[in-house]
Each structure stands twice: as structure tokens, then as C-alpha cells.
N, C-alpha and C positions, 0 to 999 in steps of 0.2 A: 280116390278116398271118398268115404261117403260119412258129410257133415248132419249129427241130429240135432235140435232145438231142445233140452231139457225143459220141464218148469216143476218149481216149486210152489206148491200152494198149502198153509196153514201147516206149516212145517215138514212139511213131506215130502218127498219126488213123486208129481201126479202119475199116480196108473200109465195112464193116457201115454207119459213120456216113459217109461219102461216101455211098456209094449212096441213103442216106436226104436228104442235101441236095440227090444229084440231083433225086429224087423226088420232094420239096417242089417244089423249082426247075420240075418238068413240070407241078405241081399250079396255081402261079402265074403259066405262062402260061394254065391254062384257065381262072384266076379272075378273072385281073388283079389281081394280090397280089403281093404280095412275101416272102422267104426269110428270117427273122434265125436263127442257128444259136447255140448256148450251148453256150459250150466250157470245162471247165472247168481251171484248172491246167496250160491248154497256152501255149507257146512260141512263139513271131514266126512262125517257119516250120512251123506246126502251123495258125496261125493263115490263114496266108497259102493254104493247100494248101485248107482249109475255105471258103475265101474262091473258090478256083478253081473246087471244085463246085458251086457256085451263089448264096453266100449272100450278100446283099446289104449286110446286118448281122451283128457277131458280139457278142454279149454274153458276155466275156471275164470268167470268175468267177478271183478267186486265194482261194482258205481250203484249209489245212491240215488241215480236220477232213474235207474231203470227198476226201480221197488213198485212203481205205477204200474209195471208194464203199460206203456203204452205202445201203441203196436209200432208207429213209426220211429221211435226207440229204439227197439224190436228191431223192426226190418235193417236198418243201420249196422246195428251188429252183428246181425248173419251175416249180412250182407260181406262185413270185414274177416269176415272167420273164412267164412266160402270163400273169398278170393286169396285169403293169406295160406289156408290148407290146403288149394286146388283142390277142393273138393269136385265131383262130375254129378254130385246123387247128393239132393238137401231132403230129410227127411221133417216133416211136421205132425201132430196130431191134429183132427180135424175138428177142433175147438175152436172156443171165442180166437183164443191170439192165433193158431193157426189160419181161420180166416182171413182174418183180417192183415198177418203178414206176407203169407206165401203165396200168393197173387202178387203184392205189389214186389214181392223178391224174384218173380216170374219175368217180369216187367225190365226188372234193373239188371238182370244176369242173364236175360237173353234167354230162358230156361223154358223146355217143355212142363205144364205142371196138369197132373193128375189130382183131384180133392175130391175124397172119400172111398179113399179105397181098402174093396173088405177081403182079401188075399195077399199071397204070397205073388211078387211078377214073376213071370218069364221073359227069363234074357233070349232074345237073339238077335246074339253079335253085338253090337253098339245100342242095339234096338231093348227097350224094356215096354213090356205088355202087360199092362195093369189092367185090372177090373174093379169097376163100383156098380152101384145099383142104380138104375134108370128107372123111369116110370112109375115114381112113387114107389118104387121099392119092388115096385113087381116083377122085372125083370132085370139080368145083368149086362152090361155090355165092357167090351174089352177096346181098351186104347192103348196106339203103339206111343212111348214116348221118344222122338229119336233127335231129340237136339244135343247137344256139346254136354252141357248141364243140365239134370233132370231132379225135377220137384215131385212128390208126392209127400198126399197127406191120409192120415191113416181113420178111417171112422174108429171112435174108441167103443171100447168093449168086443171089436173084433177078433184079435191075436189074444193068447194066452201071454202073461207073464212068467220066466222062468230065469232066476237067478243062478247064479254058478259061485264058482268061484274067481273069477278073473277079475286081478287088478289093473286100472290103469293106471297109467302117468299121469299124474297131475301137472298143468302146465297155468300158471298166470297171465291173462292174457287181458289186453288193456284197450279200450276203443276211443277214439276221440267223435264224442257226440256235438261237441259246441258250436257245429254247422249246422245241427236237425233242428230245424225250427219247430217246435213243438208245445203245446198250451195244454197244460194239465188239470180239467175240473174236477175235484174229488166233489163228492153227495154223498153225505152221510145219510144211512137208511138205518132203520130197524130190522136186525135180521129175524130169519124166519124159519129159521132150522129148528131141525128137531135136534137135538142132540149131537152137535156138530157130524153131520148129515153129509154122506159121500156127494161132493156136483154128479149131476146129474149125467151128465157123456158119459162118468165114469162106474156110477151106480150100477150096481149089480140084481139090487132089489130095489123095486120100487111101486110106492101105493099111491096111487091116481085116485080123482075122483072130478065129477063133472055137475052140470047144472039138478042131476039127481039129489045131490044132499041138499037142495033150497034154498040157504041161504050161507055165508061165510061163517056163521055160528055154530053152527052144524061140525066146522071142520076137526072140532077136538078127537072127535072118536079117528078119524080115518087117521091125524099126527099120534093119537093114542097105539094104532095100528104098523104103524110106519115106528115107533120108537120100542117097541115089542119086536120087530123084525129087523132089527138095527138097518130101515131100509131108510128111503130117499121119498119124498114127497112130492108129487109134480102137480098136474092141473090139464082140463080142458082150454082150448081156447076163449070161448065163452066166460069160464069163469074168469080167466085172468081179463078181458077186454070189461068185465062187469063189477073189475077191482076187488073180487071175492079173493083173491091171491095174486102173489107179486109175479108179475111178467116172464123171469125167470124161472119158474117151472113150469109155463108153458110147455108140452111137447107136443110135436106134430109137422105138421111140413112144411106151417110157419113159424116154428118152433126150436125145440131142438129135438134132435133126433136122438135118440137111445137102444142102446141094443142090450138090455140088464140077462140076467139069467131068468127073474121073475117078474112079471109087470100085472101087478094087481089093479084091474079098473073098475070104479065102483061110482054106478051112476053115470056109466058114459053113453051114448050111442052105438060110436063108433063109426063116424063122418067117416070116408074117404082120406080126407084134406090129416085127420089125426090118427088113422090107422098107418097114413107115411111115413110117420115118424116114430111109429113103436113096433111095427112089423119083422123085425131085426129079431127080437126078445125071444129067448130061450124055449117061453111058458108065458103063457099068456092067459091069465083067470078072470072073467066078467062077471062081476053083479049087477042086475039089473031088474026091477020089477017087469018090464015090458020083455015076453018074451019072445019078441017079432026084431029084437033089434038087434042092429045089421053085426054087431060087434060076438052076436054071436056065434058067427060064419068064420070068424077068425081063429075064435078060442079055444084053446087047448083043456079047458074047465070052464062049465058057467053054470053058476046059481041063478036061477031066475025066484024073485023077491025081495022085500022091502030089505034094503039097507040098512034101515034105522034099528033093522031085530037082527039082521046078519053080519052083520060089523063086531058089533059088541061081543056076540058067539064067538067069533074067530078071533076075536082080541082075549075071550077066558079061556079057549083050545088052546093059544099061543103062549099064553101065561102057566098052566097047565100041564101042556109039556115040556115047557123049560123047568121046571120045576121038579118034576121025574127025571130029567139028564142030571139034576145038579146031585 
């Protein structure tokens, strides 16, 4: 049986965790296995959409103490799902909670675990062979997983999502947490979305920009840009390390990494260290007034010139032609 991690996030079942039921779901035709998904704290039609991506079963958790997600929360209740289903295959997305569970779920189940991988495996025999990307992205390489129980987690934006029609059984299913010693700090921030703005792993569109735009005040045009293209807004390292934007839209290969359909970057270079973490991307567009920089070896389109006059163009183009569709 092969157990997947759901999550809900701002009412929704994230992308990230579809794509990972798909993926189970391809993994169980090539085993002859079956899908149960563990969702937790979701709702009939959270439940039902879960149900569509593949899964056969849902082990529907409700507790109050895991609203935090905290990851050793988390880990706990895989932990009891995977040994209560005999699962042999835990499936994760390779997000924040993915990180930080499926390792230490690696740890407690004895489990081979593969994180980030951007395929479908191949079985052989007992044997599953995964591929992720190595070397900053630049090359692939293939791992065999061949322990009892096998972990993989999936880079999001890789797999397509594709719904059906298949219902699962719904199953109530109940954890006793009151051993995980656990300390939960909430910090309340000021968010910074645009327009309640896809996260980032899962963004499909997304407008970058870097020490180019000069100062944090500058950023209206480029969220101007980003909320015209119903995209995701991220950042250079620099800027975020210069407090110009909050740390989480860092991307890069200290960062997160993204693989969108569009990654608009305006004002970057195009470091090494931050082409690792967007190199994924579908299309890849550069503005840049320097036309010596390295970011343009990557891209699929680049404008070389002033941002301050090309932003704005593409934000009245984009305005423009929404406006002839309508």
C-alpha cells in the first residue's frame, strides 16, 4: 500500500499534494497497490477533490493541535498511519513540511528516502529507481531505493495534475499525540501577498526582481506586475538578506526552489547560486539593463534596458490585452 501526506493550505488541497496522489496513483498501477491519502483537518470537498487524484482511501485525521502543522506533529502521525496501513511507499511533496518530516520519518521506519524527485520511478522487483537533479540542477542522477519501506518526495510543479472521477472511502482516523513533546511559537507578521498569491513551490507564474530595482520602494510596479498576471512574487537573495523583501520569497539554492511555467526576472544577474533554484521553469524572461549578464545565457526571452520604462510597458500590454479577451 502506498501511504500520501495531503495538506491543506488557505482552504484548499495544495497543488503540491494532488500532484503527489497522482503520483502515488502511477506508482500503484506499476505495483499493483493501492493509494490511501491522510488528510488532515480537511472538509467534504477537500476530501472529495483528494479522492479525485487517485486515492482509494482517505485517512481523515480532525485534532486541533496539528492546525500549526508542526512538523514533529507531522511526523507522529505518518508515522501511525504508515504502520497502521502497512504501507511499503510514503509519498511527500518537497515543501517546507515535507522537509522537515520525511527525513525524520526516514529515521523512525527504517526507510530508504529519495527528496526531490522530478519523474515517474522505475520498479525493479522490490527495487524502485528514482531520479532528482544534482549539481545545481544541471544534471540528473538516478537512485535505487531498496529498503522494506520507501520515502519519496516530490519537487512541486513537476507532475501535471489530473482529476477523475474516483471516490474514496472515507475513514476516521484518530492519533494519540500526548507523548510528542512539542513547543509551538506563532509570530505574527504582516503578510505580503499580492492578492492572495499561489506559495511559491507551487506558483506557476512568477515576477522576480533583484538589487536592479534600487531600493524596496521601487517594488510597487513589479507586485503591480505580479497582480495583472495573477502571478507570485519572489526576490533575489540580496534583496531579501538587505530586508528589501521577507525571506520567504527568496529563491535560489539557498532558497526555494521553483519550477513555474513563467519566471519573469527583472533586475537579476543571474548568480549561479540563484539560477539553481529557477532552472526548473518552463520560460524563463530577463530584464536587465546590462547586457553582458550571465542570466542571459539562460533565457528563453530577454529585454536588455531600464526596468523603470519596461515594467510599466508590460504591466499596460498586460492590462490591454485582458481587456480585448473580456
Amino acid at each position: 500500500m502506498i501511504l500520501v501526506y495531503t495538506e491543506i493550505n488557505k482552504g484548499k488541497v495544495k497543488k503540491a499534494s494532488l500532484e503527489a496522489v497522482n503520483y502515488a496513483s502511477k506508482i500503484a498501477e506499476l505495483t499493483n497497490s493501492t493509494v490511501t491519502a491522510l488528510a488532515i483537518n480537511a472538509d467534504s470537498a477537500q476530501l472529495d477533490e483528494i479522492g479525485k487524484a487517485g486515492a482509494k482511501k482517505i485517512l481523515s485525521v480532525k485534532n486541533e493541535a496539528l492546525v500549526t502543522l508542526d512538523s514533529m506533529l507531522i511526523s507522529a502521525t505518518v508515522e501511525e498511519a504508515a504502520k497502521s496501513e502497512g504501507a511499503k511507499i510514503v509519498i511527500f511533496s518537497f515543501d517546507i513540511t515535507g522537509k522537515a518530516v520525511a527525513p525524520r520519518l526516514s529515521a523512525r521506519l527504517k526507510a530508504g528516502l529519495v527528496a526531490g524527485a522530478v519523474d515517474y520511478p522505475i520498479v525493479n522487483g522490490e527495487s524502485l529507481e528514482v531520479t532528482k537533479n544534482v549539481f545545481s540542477g544541471k544534471a540528473t542522477a538516478a537512485y535505487s531505493i531498496n529498503s522494506d519501506i520507501k520515502i519519496i518526495s516530490l519537487l512541486p510543479n513537476s507532475f501535471p495534475v489530473k482529476l477523475g472521477e474516483n471516490q474514496a472511502s472515507i475513514i476516521d482516523f484518530s492519533v494519540n499525540l500526548s507523548t510528542v513533546n512539542s513547543k509551538i511559537v506563532i509570530k505574527e507578521k504582516k503578510s505580503t501577498d499580492v492578492g492572495g498569491m499561489m506559495p511559491l513551490p507551487e506558483a506557476e507564474l512568477v515576477v522576480s526582481a533583484g538589487r536592479g530595482l534600487k531600493g524596496p520602494e521601487n517594488w510597487g510596479m513589479v507586485e503591480e506586475l505580479a497582480k495583472e498576471l495573477k502571478a507570485t512574487t519572489a526576490c533575489s537573495r540580496p534583496v531579501a538578506d538587505m530586508h528589501w523583501r521577507p525571506h520567504h520569497e527568496h529563491v535560489g539554492q539557498t532558497g526555494v526552489a521553483i519550477r513555474p511555467n513563467l519566471y519573469i526576472a527583472i533586475g537579476i544577474s543571474g548568480a549561479i547560486q540563484h539560477l539553481a533554484g529557477v532552472n526548473g521553469s518552463k520560460t524563463i524572461v530577463v530584464i536587465n539593463s546590462d547586457k553582458e549578464a550571465p542570466f542571459f545565457k539562460s533565457a528563453d526571452y530577454g529585454i536588455v534596458g531600464d526596468a523603470f520604462t519596461i515594467v510599466p510597458k508590460l504591466v499596460e500590454a498586460v492590462k490591454k490585452f485582458k481587456a480585448n479577451q473580456n
